[in-house]
C-alpha positions as CSV (number, residue, x, y, z in Angstrom):
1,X,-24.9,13.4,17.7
2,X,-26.4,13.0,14.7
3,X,-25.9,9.3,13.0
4,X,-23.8,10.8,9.9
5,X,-21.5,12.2,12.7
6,X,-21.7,8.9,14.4
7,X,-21.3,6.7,11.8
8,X,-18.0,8.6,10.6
9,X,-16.4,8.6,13.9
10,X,-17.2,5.0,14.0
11,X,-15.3,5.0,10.5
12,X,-12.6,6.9,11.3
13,X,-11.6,4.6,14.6
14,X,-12.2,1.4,13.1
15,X,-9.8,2.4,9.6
16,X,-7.3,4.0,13.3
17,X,-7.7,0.9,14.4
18,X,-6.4,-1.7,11.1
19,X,-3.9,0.7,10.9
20,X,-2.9,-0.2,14.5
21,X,-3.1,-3.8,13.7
22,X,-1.3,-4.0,10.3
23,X,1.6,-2.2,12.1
24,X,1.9,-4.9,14.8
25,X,4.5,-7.9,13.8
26,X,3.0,-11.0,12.1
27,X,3.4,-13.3,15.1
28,X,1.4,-10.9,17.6
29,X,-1.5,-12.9,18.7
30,X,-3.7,-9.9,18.0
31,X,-2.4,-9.2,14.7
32,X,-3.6,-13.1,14.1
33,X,-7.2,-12.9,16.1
34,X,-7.5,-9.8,14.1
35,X,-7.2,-11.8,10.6
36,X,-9.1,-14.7,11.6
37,X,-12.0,-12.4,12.1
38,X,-11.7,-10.5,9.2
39,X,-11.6,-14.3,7.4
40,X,-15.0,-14.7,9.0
41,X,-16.7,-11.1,8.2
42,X,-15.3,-11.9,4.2
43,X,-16.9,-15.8,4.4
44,X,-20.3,-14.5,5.7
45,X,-20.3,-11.9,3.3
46,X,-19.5,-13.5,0.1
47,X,-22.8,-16.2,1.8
48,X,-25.1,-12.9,1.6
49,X,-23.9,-11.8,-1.7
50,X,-24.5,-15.4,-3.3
51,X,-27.7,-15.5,-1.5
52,X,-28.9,-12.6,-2.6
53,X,-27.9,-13.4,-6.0
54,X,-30.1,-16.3,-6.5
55,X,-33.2,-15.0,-4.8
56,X,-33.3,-11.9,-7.4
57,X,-31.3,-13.7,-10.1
58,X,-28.4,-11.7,-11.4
């Protein structure tokens, strides 16, 4: 498989899976684990983007 092909299947079932998630109820301890990590990907990237902000000074 070429890695276009792969990186759009890996697309595809990662937007399958949100979709999953979002549909579950709001007190489903998945539905929760799920937003706690997406609270830590969001954190780490808004660290890279500053980072990266001051070393080339935008």
């Amino acid at each position: 498989m070429k890695l276009t092909g792969l990186a759009i299947s890996m697309g595809i079932g990662a937007a399958a899976g949100a979709v999953a998630i979002m549909l579950m109820p709001r007190n489903n301890p998945t539905r929760k684990l799920a937003a706690k990590a997406a609270d830590k990907v969001e954190d780490a990237a808004w660290m890279v983007s500053n980072k990266l902000m001051k070393e080339f000074d935008f």
